[in-house]
N, C-alpha and C positions, 0 to 999 in steps of 0.2 A: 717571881716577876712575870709580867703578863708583858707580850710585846704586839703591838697592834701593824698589822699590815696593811699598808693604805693604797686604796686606788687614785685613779686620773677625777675619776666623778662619777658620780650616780644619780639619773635623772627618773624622779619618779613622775607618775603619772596616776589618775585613780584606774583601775580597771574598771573594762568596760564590761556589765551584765555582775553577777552576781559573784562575790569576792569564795574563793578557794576554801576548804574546809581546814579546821586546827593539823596542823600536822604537818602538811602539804609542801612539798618543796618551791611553788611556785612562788616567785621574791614578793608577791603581792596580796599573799596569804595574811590574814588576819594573828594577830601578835599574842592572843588569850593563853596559848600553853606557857606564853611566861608571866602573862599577869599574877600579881599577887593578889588582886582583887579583881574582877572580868568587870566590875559597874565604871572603871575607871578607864574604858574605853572610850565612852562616849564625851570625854574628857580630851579625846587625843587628836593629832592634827592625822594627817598623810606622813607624815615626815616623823614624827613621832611616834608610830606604827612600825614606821622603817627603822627605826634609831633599835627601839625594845626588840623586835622580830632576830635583827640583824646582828645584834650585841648578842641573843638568847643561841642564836645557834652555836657564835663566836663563841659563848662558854661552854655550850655541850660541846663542840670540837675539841674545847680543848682538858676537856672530862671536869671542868670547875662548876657546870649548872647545880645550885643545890649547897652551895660552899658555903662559909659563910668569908665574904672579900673584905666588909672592912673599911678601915684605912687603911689596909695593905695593897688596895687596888684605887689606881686613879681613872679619872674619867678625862679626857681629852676633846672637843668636837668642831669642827666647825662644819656649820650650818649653813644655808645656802639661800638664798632669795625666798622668803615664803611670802608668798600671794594672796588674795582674800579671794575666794570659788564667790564668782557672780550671787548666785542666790543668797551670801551672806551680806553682801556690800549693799544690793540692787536695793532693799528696801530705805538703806539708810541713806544711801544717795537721793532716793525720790523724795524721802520728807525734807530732805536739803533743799532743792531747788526751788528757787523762785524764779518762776517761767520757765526760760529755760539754760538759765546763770546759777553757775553754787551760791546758795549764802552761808556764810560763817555765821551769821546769826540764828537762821532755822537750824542749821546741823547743833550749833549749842543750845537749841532752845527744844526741838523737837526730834532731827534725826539721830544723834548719838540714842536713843532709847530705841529706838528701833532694831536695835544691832540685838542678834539672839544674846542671852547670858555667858553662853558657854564659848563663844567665841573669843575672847580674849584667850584662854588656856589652850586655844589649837593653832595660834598665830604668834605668840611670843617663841621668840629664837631658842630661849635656853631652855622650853619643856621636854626637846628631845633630851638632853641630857637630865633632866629632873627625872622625866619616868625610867630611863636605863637603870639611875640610883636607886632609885626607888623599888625597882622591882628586882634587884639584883645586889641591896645593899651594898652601894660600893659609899664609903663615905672617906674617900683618899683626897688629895688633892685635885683639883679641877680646872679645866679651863673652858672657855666656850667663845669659840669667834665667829663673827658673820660680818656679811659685809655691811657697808651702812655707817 
């Protein structure tokens, strides 16, 4: 049995200047030593970086990295406000507008296409606990709460 120890909160942020090397103890170190696949970063949000990094140390502490968990291991989360970073919003906001009022009609007509691809997968709530499972095979019970 795996028992999870829970803090008050944890506010991330992106770092500033260029992100810590694999390994690194620094909380804002990039999550690659526990991908299963390293392409499926660029898949990931900030928060979902934090989820996989933080869960990977969690199981080398506690000597399980490498295991195979199973449904003998469950996955628990809640998740926290995530926000859209300006430079993914900004463009699909400007093909919205008309003058200088939102349209409901240009956003369905022409701004929703604006929005990069990959952006839905680093803004839904429950990818943090998707890539945890995913790279750490837990396939136990789950749960995922955010606010909203």
């Amino acid at each position: 049995m795996i028992e999870l120890v829970s803090c008050a909160s944890v506010v991330l942020t992106p770092p500033e200047g260029p992100a810590v090397g694999e390994g690194a103890t620094d909380p804002l170190s990039k999550p690659t030593q526990f991908l299963k696949e390293r392409k499926s970063l660029k898949y990931m949000g900030l928060q979902d970086q934090l989820a996989v990094l933080v869960a990977g140390r969690a199981l080398e502490a506690a000597n399980l990295l490498g295991q195979e968990l199973g449904d003998r291991c469950g996955l628990y989360l809640a998740v926290g406000y995530i926000p859209f970073e300006e430079r993914d919003i900004a463009p699909v906001l400007s093909a919205s507008m008309d003058a200088d009022v939102f349209s409901l009609e240009k956003f369905s007509k022409e701004g929703y296409t604006r929005a990069h691809p990959l952006l839905a997968f680093r803004c839904l709530p429950n990818m943090p606990a998707y890539h945890v499972a995913a790279n750490f095979g837990i396939s136990g019970p789950y749960s995922v709460v955010y606010p909203g």
